[in-house]
N, C-alpha and C positions, 0 to 999 in steps of 0.2 A: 406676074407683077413684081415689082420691087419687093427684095429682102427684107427683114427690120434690120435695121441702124447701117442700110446698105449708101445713105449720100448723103454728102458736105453740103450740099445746097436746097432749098426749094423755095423757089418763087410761084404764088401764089396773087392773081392779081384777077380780080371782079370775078371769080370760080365762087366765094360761100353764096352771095347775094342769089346765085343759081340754084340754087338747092334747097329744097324744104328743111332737112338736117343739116344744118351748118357743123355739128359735132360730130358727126361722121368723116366730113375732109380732116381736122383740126388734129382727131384723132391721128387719123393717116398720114398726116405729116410728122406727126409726135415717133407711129413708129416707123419709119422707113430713115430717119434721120439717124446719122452717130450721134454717139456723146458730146462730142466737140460742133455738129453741123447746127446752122442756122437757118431759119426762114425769114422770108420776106414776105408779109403778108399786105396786098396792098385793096384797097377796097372804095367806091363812091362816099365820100361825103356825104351826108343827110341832109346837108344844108340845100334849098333848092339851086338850082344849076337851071341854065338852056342848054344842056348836051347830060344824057345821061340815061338812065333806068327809071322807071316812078319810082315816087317818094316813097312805097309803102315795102318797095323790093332793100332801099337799102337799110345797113346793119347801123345802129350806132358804136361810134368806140368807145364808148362804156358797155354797149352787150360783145363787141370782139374782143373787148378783154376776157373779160368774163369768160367766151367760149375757149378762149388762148389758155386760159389757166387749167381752167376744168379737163383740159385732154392734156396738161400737163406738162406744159409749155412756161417760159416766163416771158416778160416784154423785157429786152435789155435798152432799147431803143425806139424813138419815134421819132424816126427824119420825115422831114416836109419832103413832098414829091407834088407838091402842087397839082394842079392842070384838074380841078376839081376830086382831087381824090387823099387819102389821110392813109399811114402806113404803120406799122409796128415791126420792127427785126425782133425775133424770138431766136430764143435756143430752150433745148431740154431742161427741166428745172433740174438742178445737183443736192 
């Protein structure tokens, strides 16, 4: 597996909605990140869509923050990435 605080990067995009523990990935990102690396956490909308997951699989962005912070992450950012889906740029909290 990946080292802790072994890469600058991780994109992360409709991976939590898959898993029963969503704070076991969040974690994992928290440790394999440097100090200085950031995530891109990209996820479904909850709003209903015709292209997508059921409604009960996706996450709100008020509970990914939530899990963002609790593994110890901050949001620095939430760029639009449209095409039915909502985004947070995180880094390590300092």
């Amino acid at each position: 597996g990946l080292g802790m605080g072994s890469v600058d990067w991780v994109i992360a995009k409709d991976v939590l909605l898959q898993n029963k523990d969503k704070s076991i990935i969040m974690r994992e990102v928290a440790r394999i990140l440097k100090p200085t690396g950031r995530a891109l956490i990209v996820e479904w909308d909850p709003e209903d869509s015709i292209v997508g997951p059921e409604q009960e699989l996706r996450i709100k962005p008020a509970e990914m923050k939530q899990i963002i912070e609790e593994a110890g992450l901050t949001v620095v950012e939430e760029p639009s990435v449209g095409g039915f889906h909502y985004a947070f740029l995180v880094e390590k909290q300092h």
